[in-house]
ROFI-549836 format. One record per residue (C-alpha): residue number from 1; residue in one letter; x, y, z. Coordinates in Angstrom, 2 decimals, decimal comma, padded with zeros to 5 digits. Each point is the difference from the previous one (the first is absolute). Last residue first. Layout:
// ROFI-549836
+-----+------+---------+---------+---------+
: pos : code :      c1 :      c2 :      c3 :
+-----+------+---------+---------+---------+
: NUM :    a :       X :       Y :       Z :
...
+-----+------+---------+---------+---------+
END
This chain:
// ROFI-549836
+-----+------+---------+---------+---------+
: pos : code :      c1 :      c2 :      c3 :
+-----+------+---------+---------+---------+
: 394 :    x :  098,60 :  100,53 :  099,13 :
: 393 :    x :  003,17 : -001,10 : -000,32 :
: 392 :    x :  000,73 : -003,74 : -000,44 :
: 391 :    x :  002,06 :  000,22 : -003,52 :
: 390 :    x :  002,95 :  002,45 :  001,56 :
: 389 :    x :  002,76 :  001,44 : -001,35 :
: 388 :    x :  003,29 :  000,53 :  001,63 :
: 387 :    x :  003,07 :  002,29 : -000,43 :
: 386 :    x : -001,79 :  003,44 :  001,30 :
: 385 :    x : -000,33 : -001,05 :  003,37 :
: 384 :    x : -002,69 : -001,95 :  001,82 :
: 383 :    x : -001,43 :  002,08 :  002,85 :
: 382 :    x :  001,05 :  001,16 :  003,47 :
: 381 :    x : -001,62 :  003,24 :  001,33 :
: 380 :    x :  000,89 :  001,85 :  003,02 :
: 379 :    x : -001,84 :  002,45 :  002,25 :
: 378 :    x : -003,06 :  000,08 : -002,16 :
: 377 :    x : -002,65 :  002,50 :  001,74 :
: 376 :    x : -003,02 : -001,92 :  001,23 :
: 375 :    x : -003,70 :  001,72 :  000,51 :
: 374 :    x : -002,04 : -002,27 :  001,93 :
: 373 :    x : -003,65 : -000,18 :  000,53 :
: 372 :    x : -000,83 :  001,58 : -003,63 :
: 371 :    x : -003,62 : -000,05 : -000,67 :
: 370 :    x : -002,23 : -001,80 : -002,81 :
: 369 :    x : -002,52 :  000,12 : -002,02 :
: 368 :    x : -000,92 :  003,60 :  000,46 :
: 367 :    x :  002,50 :  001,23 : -001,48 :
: 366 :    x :  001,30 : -002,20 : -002,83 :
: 365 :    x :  001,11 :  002,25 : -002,54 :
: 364 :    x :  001,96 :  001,74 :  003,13 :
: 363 :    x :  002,25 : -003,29 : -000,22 :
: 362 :    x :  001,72 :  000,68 : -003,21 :
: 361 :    x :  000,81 :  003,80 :  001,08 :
: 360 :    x :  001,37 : -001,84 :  003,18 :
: 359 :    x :  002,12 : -002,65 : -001,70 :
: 358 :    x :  001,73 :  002,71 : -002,63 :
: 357 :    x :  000,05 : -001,60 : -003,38 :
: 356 :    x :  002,87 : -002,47 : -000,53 :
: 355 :    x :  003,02 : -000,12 : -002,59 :
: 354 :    x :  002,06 :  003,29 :  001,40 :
: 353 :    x :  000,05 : -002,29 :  003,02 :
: 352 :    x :  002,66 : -001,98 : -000,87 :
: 351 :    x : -001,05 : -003,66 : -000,89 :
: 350 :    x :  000,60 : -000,12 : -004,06 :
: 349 :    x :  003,71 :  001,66 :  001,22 :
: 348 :    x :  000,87 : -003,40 :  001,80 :
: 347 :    x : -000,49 : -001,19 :  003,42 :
: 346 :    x :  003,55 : -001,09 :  002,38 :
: 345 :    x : -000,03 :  001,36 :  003,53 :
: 344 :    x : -000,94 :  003,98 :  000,77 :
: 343 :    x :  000,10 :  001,98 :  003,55 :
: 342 :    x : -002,82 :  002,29 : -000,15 :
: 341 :    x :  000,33 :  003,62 :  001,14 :
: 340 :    x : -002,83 :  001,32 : -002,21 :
: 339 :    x :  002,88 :  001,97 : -001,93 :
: 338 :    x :  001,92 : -002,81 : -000,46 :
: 337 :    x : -002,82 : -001,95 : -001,52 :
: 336 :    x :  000,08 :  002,85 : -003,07 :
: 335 :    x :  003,53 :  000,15 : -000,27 :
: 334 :    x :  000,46 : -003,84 : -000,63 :
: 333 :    x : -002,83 : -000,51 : -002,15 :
: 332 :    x :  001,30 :  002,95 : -002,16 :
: 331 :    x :  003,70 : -000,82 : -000,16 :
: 330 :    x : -001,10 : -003,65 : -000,24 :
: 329 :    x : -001,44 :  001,36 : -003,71 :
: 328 :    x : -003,61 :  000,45 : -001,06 :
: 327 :    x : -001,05 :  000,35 : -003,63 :
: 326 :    x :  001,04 : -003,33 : -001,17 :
: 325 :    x :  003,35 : -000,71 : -002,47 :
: 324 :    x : -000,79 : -002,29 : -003,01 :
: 323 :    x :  002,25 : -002,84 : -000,60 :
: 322 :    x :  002,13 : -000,07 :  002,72 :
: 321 :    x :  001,97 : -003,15 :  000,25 :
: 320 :    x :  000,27 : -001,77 :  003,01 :
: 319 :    x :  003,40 : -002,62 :  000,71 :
: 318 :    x : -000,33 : -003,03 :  001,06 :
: 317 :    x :  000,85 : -001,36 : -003,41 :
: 316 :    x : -003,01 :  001,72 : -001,57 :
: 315 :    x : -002,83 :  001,62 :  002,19 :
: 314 :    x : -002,63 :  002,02 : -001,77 :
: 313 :    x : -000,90 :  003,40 :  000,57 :
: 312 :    x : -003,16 :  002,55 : -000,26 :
: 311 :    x : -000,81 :  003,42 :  001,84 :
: 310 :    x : -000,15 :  000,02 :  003,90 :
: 309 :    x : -002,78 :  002,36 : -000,29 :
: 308 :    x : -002,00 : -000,52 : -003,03 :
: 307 :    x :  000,99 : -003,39 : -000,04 :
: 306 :    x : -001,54 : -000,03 :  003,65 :
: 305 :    x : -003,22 :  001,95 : -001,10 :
: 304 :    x : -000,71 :  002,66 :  001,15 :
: 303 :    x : -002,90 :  001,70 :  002,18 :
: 302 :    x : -000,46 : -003,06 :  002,31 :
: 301 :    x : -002,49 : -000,32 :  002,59 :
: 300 :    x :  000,16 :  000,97 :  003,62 :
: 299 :    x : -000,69 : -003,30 :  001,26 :
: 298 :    x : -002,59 : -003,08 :  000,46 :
: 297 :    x : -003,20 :  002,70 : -000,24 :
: 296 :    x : -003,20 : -000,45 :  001,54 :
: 295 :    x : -002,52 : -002,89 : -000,03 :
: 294 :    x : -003,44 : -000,70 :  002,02 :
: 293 :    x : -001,76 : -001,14 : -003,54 :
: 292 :    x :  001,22 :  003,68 : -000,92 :
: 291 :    x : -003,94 :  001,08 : -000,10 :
: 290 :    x : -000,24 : -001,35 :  003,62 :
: 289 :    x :  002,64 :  002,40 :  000,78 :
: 288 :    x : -001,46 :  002,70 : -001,53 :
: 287 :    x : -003,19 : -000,42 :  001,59 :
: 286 :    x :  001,27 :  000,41 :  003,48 :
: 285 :    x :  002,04 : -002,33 :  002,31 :
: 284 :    x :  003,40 :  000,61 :  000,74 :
: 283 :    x :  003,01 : -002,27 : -000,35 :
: 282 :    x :  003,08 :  001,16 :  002,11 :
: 281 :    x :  003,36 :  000,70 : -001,63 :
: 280 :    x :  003,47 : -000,13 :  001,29 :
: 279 :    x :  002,16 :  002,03 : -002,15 :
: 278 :    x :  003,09 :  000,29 : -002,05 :
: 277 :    x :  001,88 :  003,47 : -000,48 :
: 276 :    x :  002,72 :  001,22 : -002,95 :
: 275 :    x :  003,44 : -001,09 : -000,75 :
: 274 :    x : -000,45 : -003,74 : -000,64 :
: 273 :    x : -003,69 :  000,27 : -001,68 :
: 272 :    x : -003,10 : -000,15 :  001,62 :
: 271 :    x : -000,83 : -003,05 :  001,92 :
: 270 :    x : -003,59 : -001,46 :  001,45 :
: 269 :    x : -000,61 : -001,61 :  002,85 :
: 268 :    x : -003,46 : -000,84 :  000,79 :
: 267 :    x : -002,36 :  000,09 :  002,93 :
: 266 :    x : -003,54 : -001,33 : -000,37 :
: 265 :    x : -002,26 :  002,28 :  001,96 :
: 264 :    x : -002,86 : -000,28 : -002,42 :
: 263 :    x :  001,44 : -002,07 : -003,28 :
: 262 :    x :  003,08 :  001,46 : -001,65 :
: 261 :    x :  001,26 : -003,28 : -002,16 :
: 260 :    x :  003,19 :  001,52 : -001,98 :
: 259 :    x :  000,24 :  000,37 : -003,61 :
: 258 :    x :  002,80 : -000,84 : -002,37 :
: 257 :    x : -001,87 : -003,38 : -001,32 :
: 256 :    x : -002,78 : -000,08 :  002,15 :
: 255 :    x : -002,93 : -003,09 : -000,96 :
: 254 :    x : -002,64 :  000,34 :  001,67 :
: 253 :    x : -002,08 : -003,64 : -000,59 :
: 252 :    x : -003,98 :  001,31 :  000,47 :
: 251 :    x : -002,67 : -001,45 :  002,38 :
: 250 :    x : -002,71 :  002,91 : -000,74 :
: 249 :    x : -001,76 :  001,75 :  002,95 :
: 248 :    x :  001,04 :  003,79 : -000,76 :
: 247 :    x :  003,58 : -001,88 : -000,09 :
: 246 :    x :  000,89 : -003,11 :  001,67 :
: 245 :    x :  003,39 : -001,18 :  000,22 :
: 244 :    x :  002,25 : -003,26 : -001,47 :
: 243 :    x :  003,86 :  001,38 : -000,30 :
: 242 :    x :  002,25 :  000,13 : -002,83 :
: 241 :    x :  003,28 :  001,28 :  000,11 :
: 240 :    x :  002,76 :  002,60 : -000,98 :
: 239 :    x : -000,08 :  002,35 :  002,69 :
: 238 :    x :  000,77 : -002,20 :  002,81 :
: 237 :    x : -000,45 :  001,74 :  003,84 :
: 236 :    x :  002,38 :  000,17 :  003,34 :
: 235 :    x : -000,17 :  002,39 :  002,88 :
: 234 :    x :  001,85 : -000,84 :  002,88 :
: 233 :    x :  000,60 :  001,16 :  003,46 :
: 232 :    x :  002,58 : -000,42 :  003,01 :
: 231 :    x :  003,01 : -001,56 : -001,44 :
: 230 :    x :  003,02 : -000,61 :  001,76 :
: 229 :    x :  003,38 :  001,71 : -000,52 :
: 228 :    x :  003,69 : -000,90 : -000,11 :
: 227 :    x :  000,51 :  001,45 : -003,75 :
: 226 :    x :  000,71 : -003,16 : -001,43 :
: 225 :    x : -002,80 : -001,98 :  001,88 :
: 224 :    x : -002,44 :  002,99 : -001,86 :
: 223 :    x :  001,41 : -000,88 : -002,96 :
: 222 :    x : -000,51 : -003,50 :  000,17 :
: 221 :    x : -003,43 :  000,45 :  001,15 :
: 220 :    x : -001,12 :  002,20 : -002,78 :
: 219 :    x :  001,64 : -002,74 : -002,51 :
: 218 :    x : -001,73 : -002,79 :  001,75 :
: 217 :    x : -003,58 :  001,21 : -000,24 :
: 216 :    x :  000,42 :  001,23 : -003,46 :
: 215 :    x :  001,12 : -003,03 : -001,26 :
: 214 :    x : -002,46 : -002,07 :  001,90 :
: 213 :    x : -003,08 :  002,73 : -001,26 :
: 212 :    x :  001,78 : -001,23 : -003,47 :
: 211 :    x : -000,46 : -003,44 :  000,51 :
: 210 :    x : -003,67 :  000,32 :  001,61 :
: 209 :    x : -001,01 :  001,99 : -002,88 :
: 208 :    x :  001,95 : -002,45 : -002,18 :
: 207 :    x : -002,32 : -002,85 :  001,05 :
: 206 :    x : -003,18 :  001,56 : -000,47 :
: 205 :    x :  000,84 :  000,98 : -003,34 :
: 204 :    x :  000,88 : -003,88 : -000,45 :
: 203 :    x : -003,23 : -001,19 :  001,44 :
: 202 :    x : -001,99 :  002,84 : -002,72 :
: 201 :    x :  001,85 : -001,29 : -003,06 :
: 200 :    x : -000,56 : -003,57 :  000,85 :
: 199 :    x : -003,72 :  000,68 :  000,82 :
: 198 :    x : -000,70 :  002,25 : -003,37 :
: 197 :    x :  002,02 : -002,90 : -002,24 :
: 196 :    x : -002,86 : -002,94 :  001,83 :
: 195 :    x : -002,10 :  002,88 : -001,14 :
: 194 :    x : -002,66 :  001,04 :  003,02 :
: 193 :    x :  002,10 :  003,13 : -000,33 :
: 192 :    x : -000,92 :  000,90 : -003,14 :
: 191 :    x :  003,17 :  001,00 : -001,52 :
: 190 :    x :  000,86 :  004,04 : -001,72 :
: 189 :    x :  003,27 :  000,87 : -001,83 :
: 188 :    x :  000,00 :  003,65 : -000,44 :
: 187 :    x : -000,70 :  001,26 : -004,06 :
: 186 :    x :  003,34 :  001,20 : -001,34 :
: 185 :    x :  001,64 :  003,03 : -000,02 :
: 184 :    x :  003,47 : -000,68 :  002,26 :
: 183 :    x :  001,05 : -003,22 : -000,88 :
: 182 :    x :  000,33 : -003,47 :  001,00 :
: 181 :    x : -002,92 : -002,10 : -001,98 :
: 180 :    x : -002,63 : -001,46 :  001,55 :
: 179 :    x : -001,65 : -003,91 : -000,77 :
: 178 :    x : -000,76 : -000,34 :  004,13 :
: 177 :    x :  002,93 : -002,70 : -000,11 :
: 176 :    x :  002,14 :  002,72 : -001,28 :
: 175 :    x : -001,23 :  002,53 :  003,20 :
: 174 :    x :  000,33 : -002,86 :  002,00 :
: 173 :    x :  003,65 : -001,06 : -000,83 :
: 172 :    x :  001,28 :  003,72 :  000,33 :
: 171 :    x : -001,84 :  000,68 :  003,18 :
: 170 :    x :  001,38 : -002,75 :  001,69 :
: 169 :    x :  003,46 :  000,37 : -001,39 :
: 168 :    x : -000,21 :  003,73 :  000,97 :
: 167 :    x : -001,48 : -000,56 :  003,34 :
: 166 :    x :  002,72 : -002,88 :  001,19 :
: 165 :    x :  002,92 :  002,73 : -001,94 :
: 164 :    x : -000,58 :  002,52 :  002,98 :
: 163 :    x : -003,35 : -000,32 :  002,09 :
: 162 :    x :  000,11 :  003,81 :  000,53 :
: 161 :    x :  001,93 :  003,26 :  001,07 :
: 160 :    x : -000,22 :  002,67 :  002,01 :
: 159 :    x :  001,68 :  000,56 :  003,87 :
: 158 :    x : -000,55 :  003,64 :  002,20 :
: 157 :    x :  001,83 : -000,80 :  003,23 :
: 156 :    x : -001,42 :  002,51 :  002,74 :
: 155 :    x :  001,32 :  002,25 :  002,55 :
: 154 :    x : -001,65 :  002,50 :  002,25 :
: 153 :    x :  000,25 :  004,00 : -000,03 :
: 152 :    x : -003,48 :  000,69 :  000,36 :
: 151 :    x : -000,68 :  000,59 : -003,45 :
: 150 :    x :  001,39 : -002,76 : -001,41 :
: 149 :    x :  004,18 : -001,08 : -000,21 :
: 148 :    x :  000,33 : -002,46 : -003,22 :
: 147 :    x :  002,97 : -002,36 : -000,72 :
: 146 :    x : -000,61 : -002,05 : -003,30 :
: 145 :    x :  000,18 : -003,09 : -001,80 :
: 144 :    x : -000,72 :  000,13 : -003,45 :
: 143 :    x : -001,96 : -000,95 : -003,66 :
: 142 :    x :  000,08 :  001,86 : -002,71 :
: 141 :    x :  001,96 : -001,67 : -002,14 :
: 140 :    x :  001,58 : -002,98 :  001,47 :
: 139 :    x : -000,42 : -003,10 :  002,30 :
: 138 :    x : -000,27 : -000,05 :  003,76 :
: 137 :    x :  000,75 : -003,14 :  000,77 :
: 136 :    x : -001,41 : -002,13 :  003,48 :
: 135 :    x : -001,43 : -003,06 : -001,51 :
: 134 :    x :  002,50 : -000,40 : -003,35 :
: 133 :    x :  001,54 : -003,07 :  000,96 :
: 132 :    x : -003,12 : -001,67 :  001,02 :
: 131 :    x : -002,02 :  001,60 : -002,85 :
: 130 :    x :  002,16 : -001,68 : -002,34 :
: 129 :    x :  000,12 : -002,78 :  001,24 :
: 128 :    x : -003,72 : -000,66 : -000,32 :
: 127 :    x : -000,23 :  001,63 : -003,62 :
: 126 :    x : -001,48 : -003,55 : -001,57 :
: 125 :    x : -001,94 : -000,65 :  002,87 :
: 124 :    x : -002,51 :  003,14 : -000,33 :
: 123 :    x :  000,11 : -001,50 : -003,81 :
: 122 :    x : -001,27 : -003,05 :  001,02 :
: 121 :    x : -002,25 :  001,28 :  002,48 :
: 120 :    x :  001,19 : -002,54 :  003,27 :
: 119 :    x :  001,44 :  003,30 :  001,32 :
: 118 :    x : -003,43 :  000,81 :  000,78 :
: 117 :    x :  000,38 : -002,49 :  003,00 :
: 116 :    x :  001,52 :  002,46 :  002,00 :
: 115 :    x :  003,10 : -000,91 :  001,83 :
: 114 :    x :  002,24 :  002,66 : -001,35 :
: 113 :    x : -002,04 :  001,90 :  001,46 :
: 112 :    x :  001,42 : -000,83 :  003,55 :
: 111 :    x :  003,02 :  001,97 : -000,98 :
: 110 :    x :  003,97 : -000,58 : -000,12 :
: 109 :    x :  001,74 :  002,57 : -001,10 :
: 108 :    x :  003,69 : -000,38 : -001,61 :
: 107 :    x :  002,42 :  002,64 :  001,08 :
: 106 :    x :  001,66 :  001,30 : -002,95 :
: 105 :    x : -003,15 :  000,36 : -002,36 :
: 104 :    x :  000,04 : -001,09 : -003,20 :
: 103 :    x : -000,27 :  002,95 : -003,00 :
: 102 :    x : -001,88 : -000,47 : -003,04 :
: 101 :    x :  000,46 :  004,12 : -000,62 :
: 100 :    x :  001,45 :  002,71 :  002,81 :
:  99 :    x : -000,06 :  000,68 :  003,33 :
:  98 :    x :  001,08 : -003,27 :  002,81 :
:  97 :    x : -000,24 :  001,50 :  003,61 :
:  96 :    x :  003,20 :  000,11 :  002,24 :
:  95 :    x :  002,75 :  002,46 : -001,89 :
:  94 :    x : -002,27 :  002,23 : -000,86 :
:  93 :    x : -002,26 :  000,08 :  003,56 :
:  92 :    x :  003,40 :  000,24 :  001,79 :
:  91 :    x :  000,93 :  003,14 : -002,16 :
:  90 :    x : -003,15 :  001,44 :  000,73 :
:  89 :    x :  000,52 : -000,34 :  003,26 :
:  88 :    x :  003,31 :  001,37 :  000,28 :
:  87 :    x : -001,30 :  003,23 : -001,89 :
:  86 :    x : -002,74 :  000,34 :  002,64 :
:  85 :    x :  002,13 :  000,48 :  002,96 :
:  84 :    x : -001,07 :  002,76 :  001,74 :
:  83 :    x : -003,46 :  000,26 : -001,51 :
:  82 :    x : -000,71 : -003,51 :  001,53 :
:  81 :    x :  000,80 :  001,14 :  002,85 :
:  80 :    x : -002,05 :  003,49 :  000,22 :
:  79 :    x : -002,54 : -002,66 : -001,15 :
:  78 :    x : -000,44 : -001,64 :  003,05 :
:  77 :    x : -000,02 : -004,02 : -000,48 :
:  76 :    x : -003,84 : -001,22 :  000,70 :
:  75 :    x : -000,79 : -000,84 : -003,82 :
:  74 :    x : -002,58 :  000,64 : -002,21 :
:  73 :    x : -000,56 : -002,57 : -003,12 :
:  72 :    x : -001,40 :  000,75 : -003,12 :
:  71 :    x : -000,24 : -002,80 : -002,77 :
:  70 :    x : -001,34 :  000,47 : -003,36 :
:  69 :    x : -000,89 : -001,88 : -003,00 :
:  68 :    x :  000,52 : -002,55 : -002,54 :
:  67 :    x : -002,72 : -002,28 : -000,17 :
:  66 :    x :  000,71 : -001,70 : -003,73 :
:  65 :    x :  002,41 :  001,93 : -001,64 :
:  64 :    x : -000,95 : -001,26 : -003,15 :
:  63 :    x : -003,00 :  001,85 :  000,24 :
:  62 :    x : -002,92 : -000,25 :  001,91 :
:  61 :    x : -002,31 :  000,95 : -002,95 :
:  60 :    x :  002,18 : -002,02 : -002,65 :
:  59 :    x : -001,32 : -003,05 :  002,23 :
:  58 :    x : -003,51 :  001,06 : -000,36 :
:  57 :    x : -002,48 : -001,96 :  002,35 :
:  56 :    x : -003,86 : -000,22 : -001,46 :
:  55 :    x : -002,93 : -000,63 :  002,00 :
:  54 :    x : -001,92 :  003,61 :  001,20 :
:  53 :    x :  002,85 :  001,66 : -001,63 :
:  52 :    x :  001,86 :  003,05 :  001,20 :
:  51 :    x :  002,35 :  002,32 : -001,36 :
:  50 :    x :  002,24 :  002,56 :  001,98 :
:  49 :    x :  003,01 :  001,34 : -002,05 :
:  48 :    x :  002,55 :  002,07 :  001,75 :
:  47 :    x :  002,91 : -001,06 : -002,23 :
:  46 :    x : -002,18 : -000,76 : -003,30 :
:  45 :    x : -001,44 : -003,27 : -001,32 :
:  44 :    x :  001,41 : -002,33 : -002,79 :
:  43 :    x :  003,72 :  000,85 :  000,89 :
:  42 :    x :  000,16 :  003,47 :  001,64 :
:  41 :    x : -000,19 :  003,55 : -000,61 :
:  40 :    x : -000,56 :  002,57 :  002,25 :
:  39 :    x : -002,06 :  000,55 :  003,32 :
:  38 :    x :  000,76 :  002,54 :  003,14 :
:  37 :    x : -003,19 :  001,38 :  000,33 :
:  36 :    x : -001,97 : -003,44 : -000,19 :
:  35 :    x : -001,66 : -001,72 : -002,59 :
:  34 :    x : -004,03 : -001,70 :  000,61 :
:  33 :    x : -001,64 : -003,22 : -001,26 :
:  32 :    x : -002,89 : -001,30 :  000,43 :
:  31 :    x : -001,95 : -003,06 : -001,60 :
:  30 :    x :  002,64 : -000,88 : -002,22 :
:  29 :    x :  000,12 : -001,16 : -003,80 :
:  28 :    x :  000,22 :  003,24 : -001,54 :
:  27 :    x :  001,09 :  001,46 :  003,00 :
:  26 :    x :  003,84 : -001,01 : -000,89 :
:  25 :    x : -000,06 :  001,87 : -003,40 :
:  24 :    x : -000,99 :  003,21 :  001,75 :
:  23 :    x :  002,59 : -000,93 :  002,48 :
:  22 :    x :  002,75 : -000,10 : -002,64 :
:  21 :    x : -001,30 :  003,30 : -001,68 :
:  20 :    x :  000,46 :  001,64 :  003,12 :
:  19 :    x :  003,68 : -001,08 :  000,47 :
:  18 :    x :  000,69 :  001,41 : -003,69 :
:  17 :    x : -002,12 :  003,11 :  001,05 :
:  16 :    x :  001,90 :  000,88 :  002,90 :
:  15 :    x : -002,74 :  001,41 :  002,19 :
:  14 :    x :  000,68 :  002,81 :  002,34 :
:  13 :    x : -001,02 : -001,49 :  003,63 :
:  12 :    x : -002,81 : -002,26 :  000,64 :
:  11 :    x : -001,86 : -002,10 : -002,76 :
:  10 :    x : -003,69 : -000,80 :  000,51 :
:   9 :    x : -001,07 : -002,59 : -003,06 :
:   8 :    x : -002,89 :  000,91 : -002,13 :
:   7 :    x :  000,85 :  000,99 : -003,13 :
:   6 :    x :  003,29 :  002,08 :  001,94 :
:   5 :    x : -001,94 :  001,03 :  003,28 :
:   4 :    x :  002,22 :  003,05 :  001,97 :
:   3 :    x :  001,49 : -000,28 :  003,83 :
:   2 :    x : -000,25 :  002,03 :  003,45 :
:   1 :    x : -003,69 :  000,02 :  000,26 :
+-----+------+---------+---------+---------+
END
């Protein structure tokens, strides 16, 4: 057994007991519910959360970041290449892809989802143009676009983010039509899903998982058109969703918010932080896993907290005023990504990988329940820079 019962509820990896208390609170009204290693604090439920209800939908469980996720993509360009000339790439992906808050994107997308009759949802078709101009984005915190080589010496793009400000809106106006409140420790929003409400909310999910599988979609093939190369494989999972599964018989509503679907032979791809390893994971079956509701982790996990970090400012006249410096400086972010020979765009000090647990310490919680296919060592890493916030993150 490779994690501990809390009143009740298995919890992998050393339990932060703010996080725990949140899922505690959660199961009260679920019929499972599990945390992974690499949980902390969230809005409603935790990062890592699993809850499931035989006939309830939470919109606070998915998140406001509704299906963001991961994209892995290997490529067939030789990596002694891509090696050679990996600061011009990164530069290319910089100038190219849109980081950063509410942005548009440069080269509008058009998409057959844009199609879907979901859009008819009044508030889905409220926040149509927006999603238009935002498909393809990238967005802020701690999402990225990254340059992995694996184990064998190929080359993958490593992409995370989510539906952008579609998914918040949608989130936002179903979690107050649900009677919720935005915050941090309050009871999760919960709709019966034969609700005319429950229906809506569920159609819309539905719709920015397919929006923000597009976004992902495009952005790994942009890059890989940028740096002359087709693609070969890919791996691609949400990790703040809701799917309908079966579980020791039971029809049950999984919702993930932070956690990754692991069923038997599933692959996953799963990040770490910008100056240590990502992986490829393969579900396994044992009784672990089907204690995790088929789950494992979304990430490393944080260890502090981005005001901790990055400290506190405010913006006044275009200029940013420091009011409470953070415990990691660019000094420190910079030296420590230098040393692991990756070439750096943009992210802020709340990013650096002082903030993150170790990925592979994280993932040894869930032995058993899963195996590593792929072990990818970040090349380069582009991310929002320090001058941005970001709403959408996840």
């Amino acid at each position: 057994m490779t994690y501990r019962k809390i009143n009740g509820i298995p919890v992998w990896g050393d339990p932060q007991q703010n996080a725990v208390d949140q899922i505690l609170n959660c199961a009260r009204q679920a019929d499972a519910a599990a945390l992974m290693a690499d949980h902390h604090l969230g809005y409603a439920v935790p990062i890592g959360g699993v809850v499931a209800y035989a006939d309830k939908i939470s919109p606070s469980g998915v998140g406001y970041d509704i299906a963001c996720g991961n994209k892995a993509v290997r490529l067939d360009v030789p990596a002694t290449e891509v090696k050679a000339r990996i600061g011009p790439i990164m530069d290319d992906i910089w100038r190219t892809l849109s980081f950063g808050m509410g942005l548009k994107n440069d080269e509008r997308v058009d998409h057959a989802l844009f199609d879907d009759p979901a859009w008819q949802i009044p508030i889905a078709r409220q926040n149509k143009q927006l999603a238009q101009e935002q498909l393809g984005t990238i967005g802020s915190g701690n999402h990225y676009v990254d340059i992995f080589e694996d184990e064998q010496g190929r080359i993958w793009i490593g992409v995370h983010f989510g539906s952008r400000g579609l998914g918040h809106r949608l989130a936002t106006h179903f979690i107050k039509a649900g009677g919720g409140k935005d915050g941090i420790n309050v009871d999760p929003v919960l709709l019966d899903v034969d609700s005319a409400l429950g229906a809506e909310y569920l159609a819309c999910m539905h719709l920015a998982g397919r929006y923000a599988y597009a976004g992902r979609d495009w952005v790994a093939q942009r890059v890989a058109e940028m740096m002359g190369a087709s693609i070969v494989e890919e791996v691609h999972n949400h990790h703040n969703f809701a799917w309908r599964e079966e579980h020791n018989g039971q029809g049950l509503w999984v919702v993930r918010k932070g956690a990754t679907p692991a069923f038997p032979g599933q692959l996953s791809f799963v990040g770490g932080s910008m100056g240590n390893i990502s992986v490829i994971l393969q579900g396994v079956d044992s009784e672990d896993s089907r204690t995790a509701l088929y789950s494992t982790v979304h990430g490393a996990g944080r260890v502090m907290s981005r005001t901790q970090a990055a400290g506190r400012s405010r913006w006044k006249k275009g200029q940013q005023i420091v009011i409470k410096e953070g415990e990691i400086s660019r000094e420190m972010m910079f030296d420590w990504v230098q040393k692991v020979g990756v070439e750096l765009r943009g992210a802020g000090t709340d990013e650096s990988p002082h903030c993150y647990k170790r990925l592979p310490e994280v993932l040894a919680y869930h032995e058993g329940t899963v195996r590593i296919a792929h072990t990818l060592r970040p090349l380069g890493v582009a991310m929002a820079g320090p001058d941005v916030s970001d709403p959408y993150k996840d």
